[in-house]
PQR file of N, CA, C, O and H, with PARSE charges and radii, in Angstrom:
ATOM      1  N   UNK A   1      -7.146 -19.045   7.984 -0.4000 1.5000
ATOM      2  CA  UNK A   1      -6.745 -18.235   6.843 -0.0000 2.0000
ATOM      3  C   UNK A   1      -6.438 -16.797   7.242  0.5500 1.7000
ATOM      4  O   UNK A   1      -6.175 -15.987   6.354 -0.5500 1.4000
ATOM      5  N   UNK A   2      -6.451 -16.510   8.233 -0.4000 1.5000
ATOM      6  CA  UNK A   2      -6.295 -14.817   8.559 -0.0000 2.0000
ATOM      7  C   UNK A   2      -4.919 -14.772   9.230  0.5500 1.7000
ATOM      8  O   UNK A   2      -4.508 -13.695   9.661 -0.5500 1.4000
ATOM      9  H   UNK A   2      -6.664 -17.168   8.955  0.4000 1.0000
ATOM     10  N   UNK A   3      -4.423 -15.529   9.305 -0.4000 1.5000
ATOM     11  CA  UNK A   3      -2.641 -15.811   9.610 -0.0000 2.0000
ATOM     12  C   UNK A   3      -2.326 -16.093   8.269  0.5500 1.7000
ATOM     13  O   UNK A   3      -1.116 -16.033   8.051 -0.5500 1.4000
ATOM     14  H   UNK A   3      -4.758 -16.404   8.955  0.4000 1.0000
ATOM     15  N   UNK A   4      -3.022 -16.379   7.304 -0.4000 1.5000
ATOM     16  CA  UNK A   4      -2.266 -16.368   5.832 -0.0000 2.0000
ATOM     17  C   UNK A   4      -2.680 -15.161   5.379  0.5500 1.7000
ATOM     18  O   UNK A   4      -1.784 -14.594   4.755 -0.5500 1.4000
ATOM     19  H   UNK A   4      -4.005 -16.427   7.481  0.4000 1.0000
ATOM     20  N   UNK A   5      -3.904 -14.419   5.464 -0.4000 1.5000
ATOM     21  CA  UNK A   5      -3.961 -13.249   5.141 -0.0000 2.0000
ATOM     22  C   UNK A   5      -2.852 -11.831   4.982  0.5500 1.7000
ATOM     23  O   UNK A   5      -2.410 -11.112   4.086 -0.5500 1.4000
ATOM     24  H   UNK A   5      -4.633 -14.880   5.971  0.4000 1.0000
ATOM     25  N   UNK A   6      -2.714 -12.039   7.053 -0.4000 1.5000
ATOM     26  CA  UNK A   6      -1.889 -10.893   7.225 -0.0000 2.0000
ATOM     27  C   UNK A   6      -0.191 -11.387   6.873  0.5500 1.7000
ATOM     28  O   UNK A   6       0.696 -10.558   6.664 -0.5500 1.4000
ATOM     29  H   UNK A   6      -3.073 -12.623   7.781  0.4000 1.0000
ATOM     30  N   UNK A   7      -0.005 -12.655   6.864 -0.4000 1.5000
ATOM     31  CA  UNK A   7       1.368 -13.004   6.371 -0.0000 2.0000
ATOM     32  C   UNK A   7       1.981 -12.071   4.877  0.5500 1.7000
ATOM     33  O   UNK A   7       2.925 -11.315   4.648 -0.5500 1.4000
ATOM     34  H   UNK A   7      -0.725 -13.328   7.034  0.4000 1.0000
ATOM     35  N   UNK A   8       0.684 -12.720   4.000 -0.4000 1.5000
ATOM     36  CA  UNK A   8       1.146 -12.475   2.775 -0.0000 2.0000
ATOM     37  C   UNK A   8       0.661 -10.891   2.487  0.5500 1.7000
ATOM     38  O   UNK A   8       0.776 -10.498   1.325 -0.5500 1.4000
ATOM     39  H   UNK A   8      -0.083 -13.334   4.186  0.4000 1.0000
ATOM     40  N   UNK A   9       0.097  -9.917   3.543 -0.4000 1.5000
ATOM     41  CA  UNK A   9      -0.454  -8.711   3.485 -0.0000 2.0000
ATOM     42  C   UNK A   9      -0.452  -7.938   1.981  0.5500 1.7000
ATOM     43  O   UNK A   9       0.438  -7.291   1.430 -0.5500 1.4000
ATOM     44  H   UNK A   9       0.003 -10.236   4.486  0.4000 1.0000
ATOM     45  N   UNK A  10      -2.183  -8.367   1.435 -0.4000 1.5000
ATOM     46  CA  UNK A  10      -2.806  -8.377   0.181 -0.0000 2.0000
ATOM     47  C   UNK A  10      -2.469  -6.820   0.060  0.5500 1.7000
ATOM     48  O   UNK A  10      -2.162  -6.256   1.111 -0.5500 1.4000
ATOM     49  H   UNK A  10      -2.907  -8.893   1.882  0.4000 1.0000
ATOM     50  N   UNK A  11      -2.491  -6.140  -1.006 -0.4000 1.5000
ATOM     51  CA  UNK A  11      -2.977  -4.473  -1.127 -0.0000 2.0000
ATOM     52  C   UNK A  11      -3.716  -4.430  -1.374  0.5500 1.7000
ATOM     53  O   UNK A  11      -4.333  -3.448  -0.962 -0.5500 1.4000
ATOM     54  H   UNK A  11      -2.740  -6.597  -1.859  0.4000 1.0000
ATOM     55  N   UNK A  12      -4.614  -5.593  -2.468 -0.4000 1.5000
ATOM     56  CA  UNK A  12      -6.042  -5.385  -2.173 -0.0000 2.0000
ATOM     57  C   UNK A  12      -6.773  -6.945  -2.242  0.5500 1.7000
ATOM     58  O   UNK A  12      -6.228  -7.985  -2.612 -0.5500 1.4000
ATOM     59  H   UNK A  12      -4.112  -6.391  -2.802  0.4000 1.0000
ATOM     60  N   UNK A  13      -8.199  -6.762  -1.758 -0.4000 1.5000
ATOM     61  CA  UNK A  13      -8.759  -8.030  -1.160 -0.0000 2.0000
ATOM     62  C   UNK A  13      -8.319  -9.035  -2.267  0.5500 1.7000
ATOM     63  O   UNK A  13      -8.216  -8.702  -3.448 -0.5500 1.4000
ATOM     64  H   UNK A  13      -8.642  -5.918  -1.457  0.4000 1.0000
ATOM     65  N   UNK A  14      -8.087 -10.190  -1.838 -0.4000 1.5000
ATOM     66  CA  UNK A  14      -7.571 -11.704  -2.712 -0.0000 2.0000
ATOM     67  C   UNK A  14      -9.230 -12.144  -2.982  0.5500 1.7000
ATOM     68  O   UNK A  14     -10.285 -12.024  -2.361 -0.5500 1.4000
ATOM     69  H   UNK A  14      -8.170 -10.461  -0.879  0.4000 1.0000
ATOM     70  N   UNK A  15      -8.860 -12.628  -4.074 -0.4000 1.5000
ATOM     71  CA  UNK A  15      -9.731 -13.310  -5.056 -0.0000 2.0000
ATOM     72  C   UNK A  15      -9.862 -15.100  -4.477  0.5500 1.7000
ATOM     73  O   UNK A  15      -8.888 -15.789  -4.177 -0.5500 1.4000
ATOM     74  H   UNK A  15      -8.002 -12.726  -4.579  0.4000 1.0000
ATOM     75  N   UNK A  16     -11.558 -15.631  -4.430 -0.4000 1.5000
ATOM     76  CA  UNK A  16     -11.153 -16.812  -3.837 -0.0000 2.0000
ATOM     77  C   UNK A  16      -9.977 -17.811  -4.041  0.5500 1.7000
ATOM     78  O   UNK A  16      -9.496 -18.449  -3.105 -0.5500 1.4000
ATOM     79  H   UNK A  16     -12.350 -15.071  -4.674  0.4000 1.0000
ATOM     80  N   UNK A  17      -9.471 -17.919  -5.562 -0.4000 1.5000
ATOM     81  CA  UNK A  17      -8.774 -18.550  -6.330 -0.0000 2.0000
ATOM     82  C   UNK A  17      -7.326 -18.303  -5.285  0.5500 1.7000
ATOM     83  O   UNK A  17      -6.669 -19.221  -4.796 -0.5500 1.4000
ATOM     84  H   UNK A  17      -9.862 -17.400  -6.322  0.4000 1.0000
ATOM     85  N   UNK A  18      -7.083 -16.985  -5.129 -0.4000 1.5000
ATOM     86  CA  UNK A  18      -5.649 -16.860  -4.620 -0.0000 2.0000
ATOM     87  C   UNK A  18      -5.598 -17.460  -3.308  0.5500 1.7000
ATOM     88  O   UNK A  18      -4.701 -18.154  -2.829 -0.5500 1.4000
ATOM     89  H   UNK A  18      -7.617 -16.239  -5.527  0.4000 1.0000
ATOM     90  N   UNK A  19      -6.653 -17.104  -2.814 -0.4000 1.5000
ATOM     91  CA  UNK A  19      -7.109 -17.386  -0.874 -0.0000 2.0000
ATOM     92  C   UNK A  19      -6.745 -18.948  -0.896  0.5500 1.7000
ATOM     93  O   UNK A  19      -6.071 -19.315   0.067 -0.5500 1.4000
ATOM     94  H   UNK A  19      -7.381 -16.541  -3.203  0.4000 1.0000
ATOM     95  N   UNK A  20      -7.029 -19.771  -1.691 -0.4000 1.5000
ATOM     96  CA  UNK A  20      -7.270 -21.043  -1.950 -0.0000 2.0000
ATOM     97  C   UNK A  20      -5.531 -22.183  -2.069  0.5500 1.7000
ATOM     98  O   UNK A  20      -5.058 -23.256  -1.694 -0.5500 1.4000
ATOM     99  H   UNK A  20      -7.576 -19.473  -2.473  0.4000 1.0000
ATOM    100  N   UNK A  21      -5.181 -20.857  -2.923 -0.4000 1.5000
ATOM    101  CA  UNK A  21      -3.699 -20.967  -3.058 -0.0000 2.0000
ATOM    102  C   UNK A  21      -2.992 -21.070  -2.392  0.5500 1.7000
ATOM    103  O   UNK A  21      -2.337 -22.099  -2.228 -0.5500 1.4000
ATOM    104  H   UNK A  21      -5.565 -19.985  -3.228  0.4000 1.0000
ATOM    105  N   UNK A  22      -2.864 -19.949  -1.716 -0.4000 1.5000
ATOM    106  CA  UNK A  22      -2.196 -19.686  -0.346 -0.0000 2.0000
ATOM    107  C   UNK A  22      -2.481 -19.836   0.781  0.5500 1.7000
ATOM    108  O   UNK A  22      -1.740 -19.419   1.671 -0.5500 1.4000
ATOM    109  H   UNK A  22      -3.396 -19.113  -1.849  0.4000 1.0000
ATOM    110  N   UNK A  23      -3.752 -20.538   1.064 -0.4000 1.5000
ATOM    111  CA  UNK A  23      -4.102 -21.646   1.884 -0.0000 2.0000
ATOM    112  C   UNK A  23      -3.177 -22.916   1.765  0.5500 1.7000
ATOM    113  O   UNK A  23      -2.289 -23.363   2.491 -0.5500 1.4000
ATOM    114  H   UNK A  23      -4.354 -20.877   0.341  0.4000 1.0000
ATOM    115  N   UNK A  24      -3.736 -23.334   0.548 -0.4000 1.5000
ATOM    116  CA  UNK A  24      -2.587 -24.815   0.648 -0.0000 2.0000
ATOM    117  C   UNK A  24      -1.075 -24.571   0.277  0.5500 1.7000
ATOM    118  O   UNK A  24      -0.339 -25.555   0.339 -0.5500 1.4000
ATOM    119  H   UNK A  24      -4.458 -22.971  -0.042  0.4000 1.0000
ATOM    120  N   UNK A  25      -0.581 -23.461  -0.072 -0.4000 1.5000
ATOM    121  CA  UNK A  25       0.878 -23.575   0.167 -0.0000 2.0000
ATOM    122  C   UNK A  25       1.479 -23.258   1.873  0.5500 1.7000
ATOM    123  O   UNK A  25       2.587 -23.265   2.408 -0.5500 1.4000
ATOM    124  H   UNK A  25      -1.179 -22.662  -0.122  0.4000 1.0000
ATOM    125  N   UNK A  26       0.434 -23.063   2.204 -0.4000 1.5000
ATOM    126  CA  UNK A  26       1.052 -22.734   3.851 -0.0000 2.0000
ATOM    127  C   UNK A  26       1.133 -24.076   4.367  0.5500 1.7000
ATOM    128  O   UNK A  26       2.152 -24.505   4.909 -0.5500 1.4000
ATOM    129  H   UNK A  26      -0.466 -23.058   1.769  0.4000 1.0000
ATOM    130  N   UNK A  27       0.077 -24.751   4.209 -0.4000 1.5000
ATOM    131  CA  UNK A  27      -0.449 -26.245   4.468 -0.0000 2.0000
ATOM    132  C   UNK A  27       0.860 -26.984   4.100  0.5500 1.7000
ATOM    133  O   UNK A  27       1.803 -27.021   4.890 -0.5500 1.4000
ATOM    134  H   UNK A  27      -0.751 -24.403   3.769  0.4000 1.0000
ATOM    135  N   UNK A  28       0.903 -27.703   2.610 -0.4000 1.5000
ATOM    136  CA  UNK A  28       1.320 -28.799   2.088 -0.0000 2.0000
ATOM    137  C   UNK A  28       2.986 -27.846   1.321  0.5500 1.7000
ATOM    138  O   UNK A  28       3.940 -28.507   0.911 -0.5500 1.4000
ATOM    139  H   UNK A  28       0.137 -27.672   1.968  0.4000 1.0000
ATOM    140  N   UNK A  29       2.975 -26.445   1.292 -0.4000 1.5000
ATOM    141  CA  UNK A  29       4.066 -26.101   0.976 -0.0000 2.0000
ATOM    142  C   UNK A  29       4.586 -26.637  -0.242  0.5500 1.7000
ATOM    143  O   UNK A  29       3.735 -26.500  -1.121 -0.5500 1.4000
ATOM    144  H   UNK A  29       2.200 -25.908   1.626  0.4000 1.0000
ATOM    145  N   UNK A  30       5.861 -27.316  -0.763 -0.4000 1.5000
ATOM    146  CA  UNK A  30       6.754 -27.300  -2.010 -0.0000 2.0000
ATOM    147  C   UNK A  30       5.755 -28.818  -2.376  0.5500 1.7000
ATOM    148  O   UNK A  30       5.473 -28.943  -3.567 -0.5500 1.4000
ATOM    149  H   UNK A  30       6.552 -27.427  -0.049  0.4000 1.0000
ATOM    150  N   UNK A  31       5.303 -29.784  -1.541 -0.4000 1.5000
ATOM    151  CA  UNK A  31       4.538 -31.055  -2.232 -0.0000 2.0000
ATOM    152  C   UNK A  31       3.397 -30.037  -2.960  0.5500 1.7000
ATOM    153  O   UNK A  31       3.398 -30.252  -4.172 -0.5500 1.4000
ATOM    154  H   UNK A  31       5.532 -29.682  -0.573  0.4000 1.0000
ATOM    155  N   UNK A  32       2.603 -29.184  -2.644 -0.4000 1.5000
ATOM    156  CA  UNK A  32       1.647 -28.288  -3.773 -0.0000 2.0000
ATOM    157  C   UNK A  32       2.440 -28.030  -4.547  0.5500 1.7000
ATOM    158  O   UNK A  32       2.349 -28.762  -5.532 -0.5500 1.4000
ATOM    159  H   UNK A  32       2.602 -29.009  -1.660  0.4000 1.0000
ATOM    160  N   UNK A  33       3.615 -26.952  -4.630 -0.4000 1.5000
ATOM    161  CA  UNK A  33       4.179 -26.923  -6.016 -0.0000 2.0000
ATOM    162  C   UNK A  33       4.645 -27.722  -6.764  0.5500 1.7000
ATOM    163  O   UNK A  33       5.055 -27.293  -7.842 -0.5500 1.4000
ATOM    164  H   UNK A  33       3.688 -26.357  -3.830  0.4000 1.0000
ATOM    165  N   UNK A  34       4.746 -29.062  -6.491 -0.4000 1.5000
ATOM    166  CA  UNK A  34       5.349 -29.986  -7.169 -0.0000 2.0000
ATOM    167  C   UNK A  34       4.730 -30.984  -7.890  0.5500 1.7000
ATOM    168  O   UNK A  34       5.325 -31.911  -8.440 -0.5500 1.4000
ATOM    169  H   UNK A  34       4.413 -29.410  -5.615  0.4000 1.0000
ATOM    170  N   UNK A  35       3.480 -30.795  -7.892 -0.4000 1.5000
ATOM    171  CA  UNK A  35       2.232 -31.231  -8.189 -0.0000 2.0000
ATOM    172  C   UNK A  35       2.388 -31.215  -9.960  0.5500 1.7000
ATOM    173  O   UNK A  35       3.220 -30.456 -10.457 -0.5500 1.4000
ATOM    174  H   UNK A  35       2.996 -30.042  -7.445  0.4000 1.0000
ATOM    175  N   UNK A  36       1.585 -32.046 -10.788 -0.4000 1.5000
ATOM    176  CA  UNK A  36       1.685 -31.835 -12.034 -0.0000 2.0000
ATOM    177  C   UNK A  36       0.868 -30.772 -12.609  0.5500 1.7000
ATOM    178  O   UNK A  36       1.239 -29.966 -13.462 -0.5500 1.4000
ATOM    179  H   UNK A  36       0.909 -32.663 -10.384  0.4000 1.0000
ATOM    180  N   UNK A  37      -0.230 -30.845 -12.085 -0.4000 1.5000
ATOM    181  CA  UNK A  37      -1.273 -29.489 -12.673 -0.0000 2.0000
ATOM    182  C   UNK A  37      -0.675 -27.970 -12.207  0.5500 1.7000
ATOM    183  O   UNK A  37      -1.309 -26.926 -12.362 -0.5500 1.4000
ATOM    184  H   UNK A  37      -0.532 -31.500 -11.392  0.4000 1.0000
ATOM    185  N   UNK A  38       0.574 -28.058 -11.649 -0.4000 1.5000
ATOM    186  CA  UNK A  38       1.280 -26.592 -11.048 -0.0000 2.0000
ATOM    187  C   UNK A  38       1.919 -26.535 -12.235  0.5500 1.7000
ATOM    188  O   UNK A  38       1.756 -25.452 -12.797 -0.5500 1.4000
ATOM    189  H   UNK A  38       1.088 -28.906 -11.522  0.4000 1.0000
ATOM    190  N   UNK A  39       2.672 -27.410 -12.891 -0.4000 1.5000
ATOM    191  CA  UNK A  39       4.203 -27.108 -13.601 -0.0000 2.0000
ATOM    192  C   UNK A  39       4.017 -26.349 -14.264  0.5500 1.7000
ATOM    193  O   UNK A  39       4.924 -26.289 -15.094 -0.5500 1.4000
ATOM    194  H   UNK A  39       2.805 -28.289 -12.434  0.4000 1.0000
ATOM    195  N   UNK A  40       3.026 -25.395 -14.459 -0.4000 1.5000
ATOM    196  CA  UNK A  40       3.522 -24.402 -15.232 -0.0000 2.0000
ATOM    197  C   UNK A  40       3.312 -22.857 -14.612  0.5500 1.7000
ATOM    198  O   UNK A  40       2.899 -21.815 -15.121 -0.5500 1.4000
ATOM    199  H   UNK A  40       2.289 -25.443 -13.784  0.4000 1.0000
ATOM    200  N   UNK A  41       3.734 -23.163 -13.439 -0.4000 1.5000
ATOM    201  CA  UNK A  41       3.347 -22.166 -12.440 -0.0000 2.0000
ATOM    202  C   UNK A  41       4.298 -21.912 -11.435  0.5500 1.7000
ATOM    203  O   UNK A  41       4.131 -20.900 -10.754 -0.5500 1.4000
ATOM    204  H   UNK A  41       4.069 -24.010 -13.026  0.4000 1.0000
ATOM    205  N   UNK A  42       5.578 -22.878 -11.141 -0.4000 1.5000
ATOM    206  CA  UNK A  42       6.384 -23.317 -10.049 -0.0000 2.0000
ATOM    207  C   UNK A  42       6.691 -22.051  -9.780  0.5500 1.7000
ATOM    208  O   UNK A  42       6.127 -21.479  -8.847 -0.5500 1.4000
ATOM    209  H   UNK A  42       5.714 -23.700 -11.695  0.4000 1.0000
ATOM    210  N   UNK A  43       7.744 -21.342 -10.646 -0.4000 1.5000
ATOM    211  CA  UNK A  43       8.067 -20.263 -10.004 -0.0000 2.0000
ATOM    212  C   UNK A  43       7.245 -19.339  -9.060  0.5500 1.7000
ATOM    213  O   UNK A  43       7.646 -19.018  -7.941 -0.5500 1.4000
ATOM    214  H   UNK A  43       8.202 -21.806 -11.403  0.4000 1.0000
ATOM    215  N   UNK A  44       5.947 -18.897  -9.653 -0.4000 1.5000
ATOM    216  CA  UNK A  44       5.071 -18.168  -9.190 -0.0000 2.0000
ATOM    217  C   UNK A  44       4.430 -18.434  -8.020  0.5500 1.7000
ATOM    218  O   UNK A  44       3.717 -17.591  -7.475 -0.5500 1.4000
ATOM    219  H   UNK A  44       5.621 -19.157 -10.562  0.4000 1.0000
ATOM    220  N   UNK A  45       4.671 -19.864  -7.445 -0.4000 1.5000
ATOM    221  CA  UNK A  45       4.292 -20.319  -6.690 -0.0000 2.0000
ATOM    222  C   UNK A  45       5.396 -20.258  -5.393  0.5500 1.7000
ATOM    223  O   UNK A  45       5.141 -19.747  -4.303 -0.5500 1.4000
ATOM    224  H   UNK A  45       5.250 -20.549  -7.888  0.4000 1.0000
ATOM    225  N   UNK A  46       6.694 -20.906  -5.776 -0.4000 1.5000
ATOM    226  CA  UNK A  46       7.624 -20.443  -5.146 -0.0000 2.0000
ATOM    227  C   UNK A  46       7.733 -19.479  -4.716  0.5500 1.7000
ATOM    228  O   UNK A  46       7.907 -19.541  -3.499 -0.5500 1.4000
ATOM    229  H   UNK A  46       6.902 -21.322  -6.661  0.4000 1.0000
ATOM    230  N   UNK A  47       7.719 -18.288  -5.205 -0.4000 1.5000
ATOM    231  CA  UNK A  47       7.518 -16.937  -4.703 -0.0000 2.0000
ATOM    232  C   UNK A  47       6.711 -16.293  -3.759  0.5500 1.7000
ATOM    233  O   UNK A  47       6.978 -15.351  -3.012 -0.5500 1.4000
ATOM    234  H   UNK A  47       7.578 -18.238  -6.193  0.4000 1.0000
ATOM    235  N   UNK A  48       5.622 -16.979  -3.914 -0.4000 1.5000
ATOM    236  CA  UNK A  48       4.337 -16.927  -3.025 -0.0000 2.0000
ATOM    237  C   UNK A  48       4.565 -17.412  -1.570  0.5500 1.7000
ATOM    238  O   UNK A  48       4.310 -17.001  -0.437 -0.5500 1.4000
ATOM    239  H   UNK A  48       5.405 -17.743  -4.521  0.4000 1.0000
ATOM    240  N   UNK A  49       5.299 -18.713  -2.267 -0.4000 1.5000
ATOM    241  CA  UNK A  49       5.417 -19.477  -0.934 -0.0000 2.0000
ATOM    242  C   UNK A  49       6.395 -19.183  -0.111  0.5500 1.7000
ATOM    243  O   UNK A  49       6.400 -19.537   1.068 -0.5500 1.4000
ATOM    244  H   UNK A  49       5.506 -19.047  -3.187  0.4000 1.0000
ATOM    245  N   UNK A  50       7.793 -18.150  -0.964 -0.4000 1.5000
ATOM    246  CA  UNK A  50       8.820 -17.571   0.284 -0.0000 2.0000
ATOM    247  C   UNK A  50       8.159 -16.314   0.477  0.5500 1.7000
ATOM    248  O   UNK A  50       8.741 -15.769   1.416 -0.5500 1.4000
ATOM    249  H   UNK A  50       7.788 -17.863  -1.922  0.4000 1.0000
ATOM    250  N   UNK A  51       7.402 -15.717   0.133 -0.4000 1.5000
ATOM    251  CA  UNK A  51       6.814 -14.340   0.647 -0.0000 2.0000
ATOM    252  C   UNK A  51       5.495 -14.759   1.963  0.5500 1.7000
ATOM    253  O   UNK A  51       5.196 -14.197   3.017 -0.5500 1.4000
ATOM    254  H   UNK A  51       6.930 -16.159  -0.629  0.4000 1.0000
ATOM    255  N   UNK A  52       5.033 -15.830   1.363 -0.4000 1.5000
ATOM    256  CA  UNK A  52       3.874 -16.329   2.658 -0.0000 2.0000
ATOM    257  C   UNK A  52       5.092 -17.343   4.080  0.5500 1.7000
ATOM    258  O   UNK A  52       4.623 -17.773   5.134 -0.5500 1.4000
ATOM    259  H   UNK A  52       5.277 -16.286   0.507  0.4000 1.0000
ATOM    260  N   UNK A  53       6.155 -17.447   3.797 -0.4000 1.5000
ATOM    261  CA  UNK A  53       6.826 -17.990   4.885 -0.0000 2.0000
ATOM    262  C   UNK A  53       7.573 -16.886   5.640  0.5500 1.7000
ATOM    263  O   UNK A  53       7.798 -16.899   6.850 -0.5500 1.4000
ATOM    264  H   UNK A  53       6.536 -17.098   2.941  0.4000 1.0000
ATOM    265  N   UNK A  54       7.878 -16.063   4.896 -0.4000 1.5000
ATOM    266  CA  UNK A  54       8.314 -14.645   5.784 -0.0000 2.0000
ATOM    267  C   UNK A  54       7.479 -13.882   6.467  0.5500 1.7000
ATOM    268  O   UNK A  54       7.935 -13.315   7.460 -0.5500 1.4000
ATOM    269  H   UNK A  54       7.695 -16.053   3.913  0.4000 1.0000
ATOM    270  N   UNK A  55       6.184 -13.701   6.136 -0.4000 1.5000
ATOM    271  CA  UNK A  55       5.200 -13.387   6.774 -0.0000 2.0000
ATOM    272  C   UNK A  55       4.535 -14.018   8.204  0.5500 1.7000
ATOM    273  O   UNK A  55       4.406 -13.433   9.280 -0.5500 1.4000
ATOM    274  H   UNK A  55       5.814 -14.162   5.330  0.4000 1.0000
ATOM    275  N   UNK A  56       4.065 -15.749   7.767 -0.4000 1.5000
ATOM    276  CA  UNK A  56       4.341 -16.340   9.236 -0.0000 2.0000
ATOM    277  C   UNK A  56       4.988 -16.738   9.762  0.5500 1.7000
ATOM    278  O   UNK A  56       4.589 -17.650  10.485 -0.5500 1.4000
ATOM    279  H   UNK A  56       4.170 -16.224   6.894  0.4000 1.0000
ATOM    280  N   UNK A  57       6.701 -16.319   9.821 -0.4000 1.5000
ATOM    281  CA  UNK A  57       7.564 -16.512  10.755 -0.0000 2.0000
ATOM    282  C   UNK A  57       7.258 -15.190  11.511  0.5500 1.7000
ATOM    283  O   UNK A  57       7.032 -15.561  12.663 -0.5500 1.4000
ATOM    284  H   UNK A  57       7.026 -15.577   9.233  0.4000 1.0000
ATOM    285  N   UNK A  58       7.134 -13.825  11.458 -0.4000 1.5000
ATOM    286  CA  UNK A  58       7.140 -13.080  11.696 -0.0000 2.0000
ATOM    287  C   UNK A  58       5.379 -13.048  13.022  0.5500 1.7000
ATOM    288  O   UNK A  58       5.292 -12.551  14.145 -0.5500 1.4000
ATOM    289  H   UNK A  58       7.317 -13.524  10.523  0.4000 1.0000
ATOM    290  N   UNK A  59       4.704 -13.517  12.500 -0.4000 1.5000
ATOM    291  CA  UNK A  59       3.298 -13.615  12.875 -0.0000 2.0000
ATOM    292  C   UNK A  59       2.901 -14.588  14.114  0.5500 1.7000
ATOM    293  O   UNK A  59       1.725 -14.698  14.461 -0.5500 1.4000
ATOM    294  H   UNK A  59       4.774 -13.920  11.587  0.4000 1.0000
TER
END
């Protein structure tokens, strides 16, 4: 998780809930967003997930 940390570089400390998040979108990626208990979240998630992929390409 500290390669997802500095990827998605917090401004301030992440809440377990988010850590958790962006754990498994690094993991399982667009199959997490596509999930039924997401759909009402996709976008937000999407977003997450191209801001946490720009981060560890870079990393």
């Amino acid at each position: 998780t500290d390669a997802v940390n500095v990827a998605m570089d917090y401004r301030y400390p992440a809440g377990a809930v988010r850590r958790l998040d962006d754990a498994l979108l690094a993991v399982y990626r667009t199959r997490y967003i596509e999930l039924v208990g997401n759909s009402h979240r996709t976008s937000l998630l999407d977003n997450r997930l191209q801001r946490l992929s720009g981060g560890l390409a870079g990393a």
